[in-house]
C-alpha positions in Angstrom: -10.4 217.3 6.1 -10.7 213.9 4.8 -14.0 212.6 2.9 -15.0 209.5 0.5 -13.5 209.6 -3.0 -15.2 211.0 -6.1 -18.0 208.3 -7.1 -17.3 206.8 -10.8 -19.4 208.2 -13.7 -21.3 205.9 -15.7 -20.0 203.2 -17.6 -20.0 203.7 -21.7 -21.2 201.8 -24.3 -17.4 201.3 -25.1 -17.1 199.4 -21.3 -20.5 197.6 -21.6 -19.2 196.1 -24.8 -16.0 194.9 -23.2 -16.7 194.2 -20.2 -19.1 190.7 -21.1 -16.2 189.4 -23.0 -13.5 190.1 -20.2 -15.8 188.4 -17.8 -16.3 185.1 -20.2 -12.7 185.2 -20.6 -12.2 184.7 -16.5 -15.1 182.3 -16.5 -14.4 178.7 -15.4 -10.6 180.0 -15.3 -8.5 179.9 -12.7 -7.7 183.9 -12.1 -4.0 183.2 -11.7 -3.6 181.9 -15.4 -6.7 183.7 -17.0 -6.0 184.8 -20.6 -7.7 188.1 -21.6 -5.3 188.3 -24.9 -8.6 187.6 -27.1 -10.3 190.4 -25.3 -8.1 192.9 -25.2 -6.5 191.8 -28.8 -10.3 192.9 -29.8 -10.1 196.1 -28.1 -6.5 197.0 -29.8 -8.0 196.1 -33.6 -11.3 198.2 -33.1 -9.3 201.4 -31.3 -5.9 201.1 -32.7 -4.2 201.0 -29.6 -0.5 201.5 -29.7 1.4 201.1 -26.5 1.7 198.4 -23.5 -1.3 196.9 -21.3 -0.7 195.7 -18.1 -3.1 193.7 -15.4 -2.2 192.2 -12.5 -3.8 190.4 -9.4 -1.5 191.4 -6.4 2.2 190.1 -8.0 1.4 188.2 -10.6 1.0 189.6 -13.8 -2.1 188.1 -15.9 -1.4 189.8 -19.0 1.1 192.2 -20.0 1.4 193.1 -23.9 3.3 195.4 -26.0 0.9 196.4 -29.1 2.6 198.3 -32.5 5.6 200.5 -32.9 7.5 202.3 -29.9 9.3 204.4 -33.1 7.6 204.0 -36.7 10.2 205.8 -38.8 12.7 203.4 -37.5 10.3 200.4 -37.4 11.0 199.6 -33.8 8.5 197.5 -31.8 6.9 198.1 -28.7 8.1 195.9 -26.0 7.6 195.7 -22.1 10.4 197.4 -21.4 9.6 200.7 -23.6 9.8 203.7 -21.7 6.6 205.9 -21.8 6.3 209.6 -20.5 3.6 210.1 -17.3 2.4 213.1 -18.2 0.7 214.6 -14.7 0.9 211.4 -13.7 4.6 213.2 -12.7 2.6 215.2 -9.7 1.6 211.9 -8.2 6.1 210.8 -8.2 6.5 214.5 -6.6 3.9 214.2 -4.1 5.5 211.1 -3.0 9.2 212.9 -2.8 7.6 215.2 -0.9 6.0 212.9 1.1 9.3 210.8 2.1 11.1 214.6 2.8 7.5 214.9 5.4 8.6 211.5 7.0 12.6 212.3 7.5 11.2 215.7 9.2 13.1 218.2 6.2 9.4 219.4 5.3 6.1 220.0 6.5 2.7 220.1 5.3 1.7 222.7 6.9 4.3 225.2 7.2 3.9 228.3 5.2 6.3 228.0 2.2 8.0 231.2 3.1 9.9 229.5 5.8 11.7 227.3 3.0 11.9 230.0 0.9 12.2 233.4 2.4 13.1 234.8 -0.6 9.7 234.0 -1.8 6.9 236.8 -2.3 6.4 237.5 1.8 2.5 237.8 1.8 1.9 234.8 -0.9 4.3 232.7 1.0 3.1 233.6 4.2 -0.4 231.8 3.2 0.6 229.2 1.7 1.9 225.5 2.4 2.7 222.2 0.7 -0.6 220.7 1.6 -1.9 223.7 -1.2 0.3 222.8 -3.7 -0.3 219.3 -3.9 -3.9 219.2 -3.6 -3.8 222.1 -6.0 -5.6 224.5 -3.5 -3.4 226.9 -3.4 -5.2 230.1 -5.4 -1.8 230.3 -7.6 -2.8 231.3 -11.2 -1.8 229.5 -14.4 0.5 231.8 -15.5 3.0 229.1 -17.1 0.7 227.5 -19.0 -0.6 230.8 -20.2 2.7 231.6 -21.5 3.5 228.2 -22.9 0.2 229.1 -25.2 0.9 232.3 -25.8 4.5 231.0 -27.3 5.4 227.6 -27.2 9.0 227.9 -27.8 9.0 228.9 -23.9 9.1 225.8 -23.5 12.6 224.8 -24.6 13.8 228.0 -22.6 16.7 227.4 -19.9 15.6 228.5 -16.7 17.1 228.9 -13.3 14.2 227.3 -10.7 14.4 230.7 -9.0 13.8 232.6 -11.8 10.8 230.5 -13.0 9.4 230.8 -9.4 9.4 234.4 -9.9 8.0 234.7 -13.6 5.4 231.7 -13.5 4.8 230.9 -9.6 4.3 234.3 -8.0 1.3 235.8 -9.1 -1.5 237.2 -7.2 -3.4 234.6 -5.6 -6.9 233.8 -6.9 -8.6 232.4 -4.2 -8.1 231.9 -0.2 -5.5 229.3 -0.1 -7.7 226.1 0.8 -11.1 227.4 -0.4 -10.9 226.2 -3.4 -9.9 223.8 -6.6 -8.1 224.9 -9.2 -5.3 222.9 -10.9 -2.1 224.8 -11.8 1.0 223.7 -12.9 2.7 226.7 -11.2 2.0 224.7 -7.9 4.7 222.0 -8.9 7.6 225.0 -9.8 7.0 225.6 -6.1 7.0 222.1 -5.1 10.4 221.9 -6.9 11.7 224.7 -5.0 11.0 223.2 -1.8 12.0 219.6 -2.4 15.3 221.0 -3.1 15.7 223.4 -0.5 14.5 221.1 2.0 16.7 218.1 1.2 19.9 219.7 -0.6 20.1 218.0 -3.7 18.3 218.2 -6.8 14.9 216.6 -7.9 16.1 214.6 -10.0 18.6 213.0 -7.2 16.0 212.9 -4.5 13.8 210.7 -6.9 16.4 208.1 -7.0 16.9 208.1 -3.9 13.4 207.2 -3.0 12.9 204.4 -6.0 16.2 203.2 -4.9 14.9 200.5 -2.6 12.7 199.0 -5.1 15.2 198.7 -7.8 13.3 200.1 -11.1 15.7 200.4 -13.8 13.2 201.9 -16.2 11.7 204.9 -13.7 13.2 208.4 -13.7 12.5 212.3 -14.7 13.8 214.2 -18.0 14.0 217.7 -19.3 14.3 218.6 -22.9 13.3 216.1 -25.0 12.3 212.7 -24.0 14.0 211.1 -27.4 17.4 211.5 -25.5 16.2 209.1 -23.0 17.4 205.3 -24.1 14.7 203.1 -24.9 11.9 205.9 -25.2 8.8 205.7 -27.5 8.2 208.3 -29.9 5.6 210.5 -29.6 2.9 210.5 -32.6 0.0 213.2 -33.3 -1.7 210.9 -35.6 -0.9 207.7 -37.6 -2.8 208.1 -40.8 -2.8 208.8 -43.6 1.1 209.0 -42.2 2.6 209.1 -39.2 2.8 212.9 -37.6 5.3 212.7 -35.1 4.8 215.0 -31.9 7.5 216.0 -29.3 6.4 218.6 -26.0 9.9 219.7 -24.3 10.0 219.3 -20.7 11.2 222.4 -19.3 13.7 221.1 -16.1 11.4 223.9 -13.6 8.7 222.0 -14.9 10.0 218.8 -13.7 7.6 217.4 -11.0 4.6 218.6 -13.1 5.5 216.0 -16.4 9.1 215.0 -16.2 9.3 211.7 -15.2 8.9 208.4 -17.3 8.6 204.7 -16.3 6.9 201.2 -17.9 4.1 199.5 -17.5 6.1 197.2 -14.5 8.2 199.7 -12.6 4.8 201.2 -12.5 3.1 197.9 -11.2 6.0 197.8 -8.7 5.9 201.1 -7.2 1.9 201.5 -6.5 2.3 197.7 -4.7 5.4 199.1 -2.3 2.9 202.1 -1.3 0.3 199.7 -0.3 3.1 197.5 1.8 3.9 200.6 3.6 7.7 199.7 1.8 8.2 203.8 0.6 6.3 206.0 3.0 4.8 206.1 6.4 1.4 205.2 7.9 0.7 209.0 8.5 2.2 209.8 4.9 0.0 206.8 3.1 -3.3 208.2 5.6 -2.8 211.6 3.4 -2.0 209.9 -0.2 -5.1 208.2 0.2 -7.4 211.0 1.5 -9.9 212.7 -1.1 -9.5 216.9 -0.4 -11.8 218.1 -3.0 -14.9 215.8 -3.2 -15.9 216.6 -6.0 -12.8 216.1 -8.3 -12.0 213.2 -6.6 -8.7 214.9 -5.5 -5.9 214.0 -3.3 -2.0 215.0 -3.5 -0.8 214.5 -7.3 -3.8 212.3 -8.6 -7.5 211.3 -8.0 -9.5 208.3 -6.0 -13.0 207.0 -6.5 -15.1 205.0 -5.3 -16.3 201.7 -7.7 -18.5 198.9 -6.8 -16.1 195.6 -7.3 -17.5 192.5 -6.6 -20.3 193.5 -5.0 -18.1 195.9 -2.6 -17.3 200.2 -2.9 -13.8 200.3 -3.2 -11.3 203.3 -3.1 -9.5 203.2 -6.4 -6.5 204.6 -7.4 -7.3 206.4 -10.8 -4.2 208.5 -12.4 -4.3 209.9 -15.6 -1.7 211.0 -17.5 -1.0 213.5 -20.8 1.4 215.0 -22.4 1.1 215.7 -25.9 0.5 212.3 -27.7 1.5 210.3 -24.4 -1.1 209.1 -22.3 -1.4 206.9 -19.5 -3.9 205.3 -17.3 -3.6 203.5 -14.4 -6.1 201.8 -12.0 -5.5 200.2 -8.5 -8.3 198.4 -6.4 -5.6 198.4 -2.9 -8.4 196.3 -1.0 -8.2 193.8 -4.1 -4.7 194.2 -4.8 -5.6 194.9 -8.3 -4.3 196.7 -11.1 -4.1 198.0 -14.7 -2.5 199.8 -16.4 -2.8 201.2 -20.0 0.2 203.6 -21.7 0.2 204.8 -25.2 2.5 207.0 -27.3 -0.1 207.8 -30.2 -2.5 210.2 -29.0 -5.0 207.6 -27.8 -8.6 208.6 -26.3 -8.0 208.6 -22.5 -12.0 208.1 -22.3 -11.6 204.7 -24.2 -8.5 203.9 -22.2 -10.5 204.7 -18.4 -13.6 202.1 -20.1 -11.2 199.2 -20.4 -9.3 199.9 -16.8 -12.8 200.5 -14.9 -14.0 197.1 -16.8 -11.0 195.2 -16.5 -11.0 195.8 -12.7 -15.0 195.2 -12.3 -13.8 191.5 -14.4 -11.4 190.4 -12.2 -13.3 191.6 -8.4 -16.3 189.1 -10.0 -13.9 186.8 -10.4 -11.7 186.1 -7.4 -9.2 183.7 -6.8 -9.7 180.0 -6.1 -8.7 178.7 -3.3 
């Protein structure tokens, strides 16, 4: 069933603060060649940002600046081109695999998952389908994260993906499959399982394969820990009084849920091609962009709501992503062609970060192009 996209909450006294200067910034500017360094410079020095900002109008970039230290022990800068965990924002890579393995006919939405997997639990797998899993309807419980409280060293554990279905994605379902919202990471393990099934190779490979055409050298997944990928940002529980480095191990079951990585462009680059219809079909984009549970805003693997820009509602794009001191936000107006997007490797506030996409995007909508 498709329905409008979760309405914005309020703006905060952090985005009424910004959101005046961003707009005198663009005033009596051009768009194209507005300069919001002062702005956002003020932003960094009050919050301490670390990490890489990123707004564009359609292609061209208006600003995009690395801020601090990618590593700190080693004095290494941030650049563009520093590599930044997605956290969940993993779910919204996986939906699309899943989507592209939808469009070449090796999965369906709507198939029960038993039929991929028949040696899956019969009567679970019976009810439920890869619509469920990624709009996180599917009644699975928790269990994985449970454990992973319980004791965190589960997460360096090697796994076989069959085995971790068993132990953390079969449990006795919570709900009617479709009734409800629950998100669980248990329904990505699944979603794992079937993408590989389905298509024959690993994750891993079938996420190259669908970046391929769009060439981004800096986008992929991990497992273990992400300092073995080149040109990765350390991960840093707080800076003062000294830096307290941080590092979650991606368990390779837990792949689709946090394992991949990208930058500030790739990332730029990829949400564009889904809007030119360059990665997935019209039926396929029809479901990324259709809201499942209204109230959370939810679609397959991240959220859309709706924000008055320029005077208009507009669907945005609003993922979110965490994993340990890793965040990310990312913001995309589709009817604007607008985006930003904010990463950060030292546990930043993801409420602060939302403030300066949702006024950064209000900014630019008041102030369209010329011409």
């Amino acid at each position: 069933m498709r329905s409008s996209p979760g309405r914005s909450p309020p703006v905060t006294s952090s985005s009424r603060f910004l959101l005046p200067l961003l707009c005198t910034a663009l005033l009596g500017i051009q768009a194209s060649a507005a300069t919001l360094d002062e702005p956002l410079a003020t932003f960094v020095r009050d919050t301490g940002f670390n990490g890489v900002i990123l707004v564009a109008r359609g292609g061209t970039v208006l600003h995009h600046q690395a801020y601090g230290h990618a590593d700190l022990e080693a004095g290494t800068p941030t650049t563009q081109g520093t590599r930044y965990e997605l956290g969940s924002v993993s779910k919204f890579v996986a939906s699309l695999v899943a989507l592209k393995l939808v469009d070449e006919g090796k999965l369906s939405l709507s198939r029960p998952v038993v039929e991929v997997l028949p040696t899956y639990r019969p009567d679970t797998g019976a009810r439920l389908t890869l619509h469920h899993l990624l709009s996180h309807t599917s009644g699975l419980p928790n269990d994985v994260i449970r454990a992973f409280r319980k004791d965190p060293e589960l997460a360096r554990q090697t796994l076989p993906l069959d085995e971790a279905v068993t132990r953390y994605a079969s449990g006795d379902l919570q709900f009617e499959p479709g009734s409800r919202f629950d998100y669980a990471h248990p329904n990505w393990i699944l979603v794992k399982a079937l993408i590989e099934k389905a298509s024959g190779r690993s994750y891993a490979e079938n996420v190259r394969a669908l970046l391929a055409p769009l060439k981004l050298k800096d986008t992929g997944t991990f497992a273990g820990d992400f300092t073995d990928v080149p040109s990765s940002a350390r991960g840093y529980e707080a800076l003062q009084p000294v830096p307290k480095r941080k590092s979650v191990p991606m368990p390779e079951f837990m792949m689709c849920a946090g394992g991949a990585y990208s930058t500030a462009k790739d990332l730029l680059t990829l949400t564009r091609a889904l809007s030119q219809r360059k990665l997935l079909s019209a039926a396929s984009l029809k479901h990324l962009s259709t809201v499942y549970v209204a109230e959370e805003g939810y679609a397959y693997g991240g959220r859309l709501r709706s924000m008055s820009l320029g005077g208009k509602e507009r669907p945005v794009l609003w993922l979110s992503g965490s994993n340990g001191p890793f965040k990310l936000r990312l913001s995309r107006s589709a009817a604007d062609d607008l985006t930003v997007i904010l990463l950060s490797n030292t546990n930043a506030d993801l409420g602060r970060m939302g403030d300066v996409s949702e006024a950064l995007l209000q900014a630019l909508a008041a102030k369209p192009p010329r011409g």
